[in-house]
C-alpha positions as CSV (number, residue, x, y, z in Angstrom):
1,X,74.0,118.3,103.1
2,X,75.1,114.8,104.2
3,X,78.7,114.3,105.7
4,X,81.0,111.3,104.8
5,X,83.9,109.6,105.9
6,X,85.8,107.5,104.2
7,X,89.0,105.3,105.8
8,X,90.8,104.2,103.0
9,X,90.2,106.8,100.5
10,X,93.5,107.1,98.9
11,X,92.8,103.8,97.0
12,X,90.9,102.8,94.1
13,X,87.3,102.2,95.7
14,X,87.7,105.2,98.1
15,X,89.0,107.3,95.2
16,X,85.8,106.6,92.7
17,X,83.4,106.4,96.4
18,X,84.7,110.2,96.6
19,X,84.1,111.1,93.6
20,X,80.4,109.4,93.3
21,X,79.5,110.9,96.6
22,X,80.5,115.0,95.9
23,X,78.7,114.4,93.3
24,X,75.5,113.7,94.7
25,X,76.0,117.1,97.5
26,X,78.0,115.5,100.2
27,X,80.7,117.1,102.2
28,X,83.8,114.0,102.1
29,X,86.6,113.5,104.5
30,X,89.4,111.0,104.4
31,X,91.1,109.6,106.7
32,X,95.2,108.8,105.1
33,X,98.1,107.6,106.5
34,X,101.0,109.8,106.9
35,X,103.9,109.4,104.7
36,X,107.2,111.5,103.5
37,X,106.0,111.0,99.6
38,X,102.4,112.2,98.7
39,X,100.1,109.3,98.1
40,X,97.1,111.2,97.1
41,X,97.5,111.0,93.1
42,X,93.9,109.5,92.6
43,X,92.7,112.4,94.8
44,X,94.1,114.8,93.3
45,X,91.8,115.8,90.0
46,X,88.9,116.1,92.8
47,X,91.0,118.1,95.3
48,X,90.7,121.9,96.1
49,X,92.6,124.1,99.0
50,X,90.7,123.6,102.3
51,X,90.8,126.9,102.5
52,X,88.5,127.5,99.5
53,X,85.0,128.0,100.3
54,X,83.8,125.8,97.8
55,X,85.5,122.7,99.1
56,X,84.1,119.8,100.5
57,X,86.8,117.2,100.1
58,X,88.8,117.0,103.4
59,X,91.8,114.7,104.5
60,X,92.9,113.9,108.2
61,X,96.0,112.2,108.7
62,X,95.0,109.0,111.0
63,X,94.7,104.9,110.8
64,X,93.2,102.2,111.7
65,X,95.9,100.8,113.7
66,X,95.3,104.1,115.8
67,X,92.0,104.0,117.6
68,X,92.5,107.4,119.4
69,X,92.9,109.4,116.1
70,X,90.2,108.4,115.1
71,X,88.5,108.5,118.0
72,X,89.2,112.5,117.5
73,X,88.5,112.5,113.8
74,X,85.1,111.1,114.1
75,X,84.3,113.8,117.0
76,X,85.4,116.5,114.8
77,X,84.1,115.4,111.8
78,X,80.6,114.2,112.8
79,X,79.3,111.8,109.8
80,X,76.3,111.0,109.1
81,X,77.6,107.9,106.7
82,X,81.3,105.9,107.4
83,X,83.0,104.1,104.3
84,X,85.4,101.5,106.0
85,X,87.3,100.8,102.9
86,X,90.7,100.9,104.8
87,X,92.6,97.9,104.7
88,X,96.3,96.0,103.8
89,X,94.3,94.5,100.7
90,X,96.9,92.3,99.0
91,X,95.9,88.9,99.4
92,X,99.8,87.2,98.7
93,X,101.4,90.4,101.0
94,X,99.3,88.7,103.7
95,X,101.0,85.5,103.7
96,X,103.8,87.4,104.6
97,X,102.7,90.1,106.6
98,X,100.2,88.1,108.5
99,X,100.0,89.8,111.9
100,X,99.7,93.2,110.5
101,X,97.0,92.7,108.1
102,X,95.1,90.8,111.4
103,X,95.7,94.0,113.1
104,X,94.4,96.7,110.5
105,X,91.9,94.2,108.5
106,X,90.0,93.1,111.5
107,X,91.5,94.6,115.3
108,X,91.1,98.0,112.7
109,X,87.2,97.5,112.0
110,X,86.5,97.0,115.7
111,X,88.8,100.1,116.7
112,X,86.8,101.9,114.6
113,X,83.1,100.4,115.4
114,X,83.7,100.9,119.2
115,X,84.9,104.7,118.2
116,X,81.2,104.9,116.0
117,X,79.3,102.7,119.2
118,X,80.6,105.6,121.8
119,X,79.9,108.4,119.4
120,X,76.3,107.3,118.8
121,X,75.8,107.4,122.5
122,X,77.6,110.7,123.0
123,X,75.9,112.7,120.3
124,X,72.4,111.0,120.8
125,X,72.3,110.1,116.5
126,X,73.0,107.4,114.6
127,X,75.8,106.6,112.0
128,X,75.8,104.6,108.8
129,X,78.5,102.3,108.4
130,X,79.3,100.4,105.5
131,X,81.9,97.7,106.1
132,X,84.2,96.5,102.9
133,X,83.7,92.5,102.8
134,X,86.0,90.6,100.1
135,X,84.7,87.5,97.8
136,X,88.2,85.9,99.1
137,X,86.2,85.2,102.2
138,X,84.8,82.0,100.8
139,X,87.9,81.1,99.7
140,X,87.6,76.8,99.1
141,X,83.6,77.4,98.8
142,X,82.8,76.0,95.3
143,X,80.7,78.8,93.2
144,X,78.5,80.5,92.7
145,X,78.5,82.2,96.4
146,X,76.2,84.1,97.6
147,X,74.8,85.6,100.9
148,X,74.3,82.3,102.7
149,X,77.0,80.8,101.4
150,X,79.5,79.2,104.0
151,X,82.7,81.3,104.3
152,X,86.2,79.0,104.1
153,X,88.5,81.6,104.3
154,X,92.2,80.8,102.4
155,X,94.4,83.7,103.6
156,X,95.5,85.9,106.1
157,X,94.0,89.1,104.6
158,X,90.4,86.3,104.3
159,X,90.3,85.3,107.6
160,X,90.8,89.1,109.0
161,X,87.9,90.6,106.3
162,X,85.4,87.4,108.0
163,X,86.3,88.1,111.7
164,X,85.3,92.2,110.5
165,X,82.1,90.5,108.4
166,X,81.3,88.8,111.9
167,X,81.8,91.8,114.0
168,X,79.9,93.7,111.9
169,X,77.1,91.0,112.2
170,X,77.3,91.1,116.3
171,X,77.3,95.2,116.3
172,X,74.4,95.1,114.5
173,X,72.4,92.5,116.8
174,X,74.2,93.7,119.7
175,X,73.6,97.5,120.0
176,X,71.7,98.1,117.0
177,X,74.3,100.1,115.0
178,X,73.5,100.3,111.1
179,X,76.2,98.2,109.9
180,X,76.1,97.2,106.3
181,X,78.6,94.6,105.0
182,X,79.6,94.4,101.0
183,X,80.7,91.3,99.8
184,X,82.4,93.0,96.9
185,X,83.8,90.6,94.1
186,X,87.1,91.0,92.5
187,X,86.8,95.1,91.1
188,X,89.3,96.7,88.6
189,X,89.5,99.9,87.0
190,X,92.6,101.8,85.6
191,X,93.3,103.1,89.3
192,X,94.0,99.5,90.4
193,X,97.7,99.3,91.9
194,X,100.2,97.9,89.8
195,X,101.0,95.2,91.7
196,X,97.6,93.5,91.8
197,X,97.4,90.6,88.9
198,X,94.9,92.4,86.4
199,X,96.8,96.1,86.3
200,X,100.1,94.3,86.4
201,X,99.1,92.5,83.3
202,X,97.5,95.8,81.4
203,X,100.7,98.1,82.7
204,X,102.6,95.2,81.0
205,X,100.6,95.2,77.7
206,X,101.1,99.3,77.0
207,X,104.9,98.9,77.9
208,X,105.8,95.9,75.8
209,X,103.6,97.2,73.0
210,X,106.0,100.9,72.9
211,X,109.5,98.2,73.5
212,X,109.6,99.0,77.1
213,X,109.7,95.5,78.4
214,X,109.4,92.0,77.3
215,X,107.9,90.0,79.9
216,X,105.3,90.0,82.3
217,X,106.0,87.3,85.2
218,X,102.4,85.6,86.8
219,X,101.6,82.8,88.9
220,X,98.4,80.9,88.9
221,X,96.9,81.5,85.4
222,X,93.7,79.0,85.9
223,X,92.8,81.0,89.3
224,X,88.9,81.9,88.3
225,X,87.9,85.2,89.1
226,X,84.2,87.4,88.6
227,X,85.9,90.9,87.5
228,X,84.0,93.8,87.3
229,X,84.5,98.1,87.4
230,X,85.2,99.5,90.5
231,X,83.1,102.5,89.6
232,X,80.0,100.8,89.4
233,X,80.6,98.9,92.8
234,X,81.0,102.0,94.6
235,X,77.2,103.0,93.9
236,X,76.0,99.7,95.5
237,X,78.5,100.8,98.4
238,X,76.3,103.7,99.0
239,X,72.9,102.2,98.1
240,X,73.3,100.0,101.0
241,X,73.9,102.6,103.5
242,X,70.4,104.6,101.7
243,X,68.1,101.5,103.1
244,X,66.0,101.6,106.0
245,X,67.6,98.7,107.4
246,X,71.4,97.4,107.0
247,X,72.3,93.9,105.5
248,X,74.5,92.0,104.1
249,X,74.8,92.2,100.2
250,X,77.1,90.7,97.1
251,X,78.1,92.6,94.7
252,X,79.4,91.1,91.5
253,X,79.1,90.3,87.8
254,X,78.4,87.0,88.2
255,X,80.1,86.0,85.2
256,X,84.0,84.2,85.8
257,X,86.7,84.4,84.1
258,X,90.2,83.4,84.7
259,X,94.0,85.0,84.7
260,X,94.8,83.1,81.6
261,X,91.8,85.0,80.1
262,X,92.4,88.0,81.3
263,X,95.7,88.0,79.7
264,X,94.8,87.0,76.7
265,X,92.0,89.8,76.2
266,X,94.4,92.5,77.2
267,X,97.2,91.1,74.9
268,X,94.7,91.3,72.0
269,X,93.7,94.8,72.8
270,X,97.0,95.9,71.7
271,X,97.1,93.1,68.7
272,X,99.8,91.0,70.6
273,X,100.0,87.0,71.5
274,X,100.1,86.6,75.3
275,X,101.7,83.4,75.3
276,X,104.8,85.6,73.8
277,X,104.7,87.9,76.5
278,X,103.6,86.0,79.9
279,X,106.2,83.8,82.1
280,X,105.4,81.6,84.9
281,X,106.9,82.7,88.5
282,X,106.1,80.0,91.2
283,X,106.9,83.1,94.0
284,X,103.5,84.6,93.0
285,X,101.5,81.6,94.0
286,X,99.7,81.6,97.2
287,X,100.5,78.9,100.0
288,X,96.6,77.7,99.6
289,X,95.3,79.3,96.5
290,X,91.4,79.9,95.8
291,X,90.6,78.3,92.2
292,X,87.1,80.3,91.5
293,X,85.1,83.0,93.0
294,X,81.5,83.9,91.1
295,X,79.1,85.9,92.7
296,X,75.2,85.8,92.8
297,X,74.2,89.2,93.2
298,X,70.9,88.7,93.2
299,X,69.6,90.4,96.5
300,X,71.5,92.8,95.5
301,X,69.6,94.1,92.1
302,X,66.4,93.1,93.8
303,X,66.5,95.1,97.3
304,X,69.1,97.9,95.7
305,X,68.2,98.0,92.2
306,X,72.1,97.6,91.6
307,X,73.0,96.5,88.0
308,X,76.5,96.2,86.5
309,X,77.4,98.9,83.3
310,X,80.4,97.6,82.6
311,X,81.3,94.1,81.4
312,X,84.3,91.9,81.4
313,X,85.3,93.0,77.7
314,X,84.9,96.5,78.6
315,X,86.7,96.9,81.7
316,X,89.7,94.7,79.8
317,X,89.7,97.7,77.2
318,X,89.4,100.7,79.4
319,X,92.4,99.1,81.5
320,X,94.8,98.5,78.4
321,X,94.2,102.1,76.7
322,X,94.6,104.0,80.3
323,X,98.0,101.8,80.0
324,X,99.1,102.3,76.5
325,X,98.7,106.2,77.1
326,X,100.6,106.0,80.2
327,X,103.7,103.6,78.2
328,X,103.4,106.6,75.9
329,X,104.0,109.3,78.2
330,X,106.9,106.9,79.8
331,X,108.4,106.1,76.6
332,X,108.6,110.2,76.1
333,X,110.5,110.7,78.9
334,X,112.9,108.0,78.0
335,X,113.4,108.7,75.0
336,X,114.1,112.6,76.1
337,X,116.7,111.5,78.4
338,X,114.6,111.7,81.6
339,X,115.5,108.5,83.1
340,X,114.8,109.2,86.8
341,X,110.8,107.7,87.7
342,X,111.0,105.0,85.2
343,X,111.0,101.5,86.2
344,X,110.3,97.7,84.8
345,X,107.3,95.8,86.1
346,X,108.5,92.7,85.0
347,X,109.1,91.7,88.8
């Protein structure tokens, strides 16, 4: 029975990489950061007591910002594959938290790949690492992008994901560590956090659809983006690391669309006219924004026999009824009095 660990898997990727990988026999472990209010909601329909028998889903309090913890996790855990999905992953937050996304997003990957290097030397076996790239490292690079594409990098949280590409690169060469890098494209899925543009727009739909609010505010509607399901991404995260050799792979659609788009597909899933609904907000444009990403995924349905199930239309539907089911419940507890938990999104 293969052993996992996953940084990062309280979010969206780590939560469906979880799920994907218990499924196929592994024994999982997280690494999650320590906070007064549980954050382990998309966890917690795969969760079961450690104390169980039957469990193979672990957590460990750590992060990356901590390279002794997890120094002691990876002794105590021993894996035999390492998902580093961990990251401050909102491109605008970056602008203004620049130094601490540097620190986690890149200083964080080489905490953790000199913990792995002196492990492998320690215990005499080698690890599997898969390292989570970003299509927002080629940035000004006109599409489609692929693996030798040039990288131009337009943000913070960029710039740190192509300094951890690069280290990834020189570990490999260097000491000969298995270190896989996904260039993952833009990936959505109902577990997407509210704030990032395409769940902000769907949480939007279901609540103005059941009266709950009127407008959604975005920024840069003609930004082009190559959406696809977070699910399906997370098999080619652990096809990678099931190759005899490591590389360096895209993952995408390859089909762009753009916010404006987006909006108005999720709009029409609940029969209403965006332009009613959406309002322009100049504070959610970027300082240098990044007009079109579209991957060219090619290497990676050749080498990894990785294929897309889910298409743009499809992902926009699953989204909006996850959504409206959610303004349902929401609007319940409103309408019962139970005013306490809800809030607008309209910010």
């Amino acid at each position: 029975m293969a052993t996992a660990l996953i940084t990062g898997i309280t979010g969206q990727d780590g939560s469906y990489l979880a799920e994907l990988l218990l499924a196929k026999g592994y024994t999982v472990h997280g690494i999650i950061r320590r906070a007064s209010t549980f954050n382990t909601d998309r966890l917690d329909h795969i969760y079961a007591d450690p104390h169980d028998s039957e469990a193979r889903l672990f957590l460990h309090y750590g992060d990356l910002s901590d390279g002794t913890g997890l120094r002691r996790i990876i002794q105590k855990v021993a894996p035999d594959e390492v998902y580093n999905l961990g990251a401050q992953s909102h491109v605008r937050v970056s602008f203004d938290q620049p130094e601490y996304t540097a620190d986690v997003d890149f200083t964080g990957t080489l905490r953790l790949f000199e913990c792995l290097r002196d492990y492998e030397q320690s215990a005499g076996r080698r690890v599997k690492i898969y390292q989570a790239g970003s299509s927002e490292m080629y940035g000004a690079t006109p599409p489609p992008q692929n693996e030798a594409t040039p990288f131009y990098p337009r943000s913070p949280y960029a710039v740190a994901k192509v300094a951890s590409h690069w280290i990834g690169v020189n570990y490999r060469e260097a000491y000969g560590m298995f270190i896989s890098n996904g260039i993952l494209f833009n990936h959505e899925s109902p577990r997407r956090g509210e704030t990032f543009v395409t769940r902000k727009i769907t949480r939007a739909v279901g609540r103005i659809k059941l009266g709950l609010q009127d407008k959604v505010y975005l920024g840069n509607l003609e930004a082009k983006r190559d959406w696809g399901f977070a699910g399906d991404y997370v098999a080619a995260m652990w096809a990678m690391l099931q190759q005899d050799s490591p590389g360096d792979y895209v993952v995408a659609t390859g089909k762009m669309h753009s916010v404006r788009e987006f909006a108005e597909a999720a709009f029409a899933e609940a029969g209403l006219d965006w332009k009613t609904h959406v309002a322009f907000d100049e504070r959610y444009l970027r300082p240098t924004e990044v007009d079109a990403l579209q991957g060219d995924a090619s290497k990676a349905r050749r080498v990894l026999g990785w294929v897309p199930k889910v298409d743009f239309a499809g992902l926009v539907a699953m989204m909006v009824a996850y959504d409206m089911e959610l303004a349902r419940q929401e609007r319940t507890l409103r309408d019962a009095g139970h005013q306490s938990g809800l809030r607008g999104l309209q910010s």
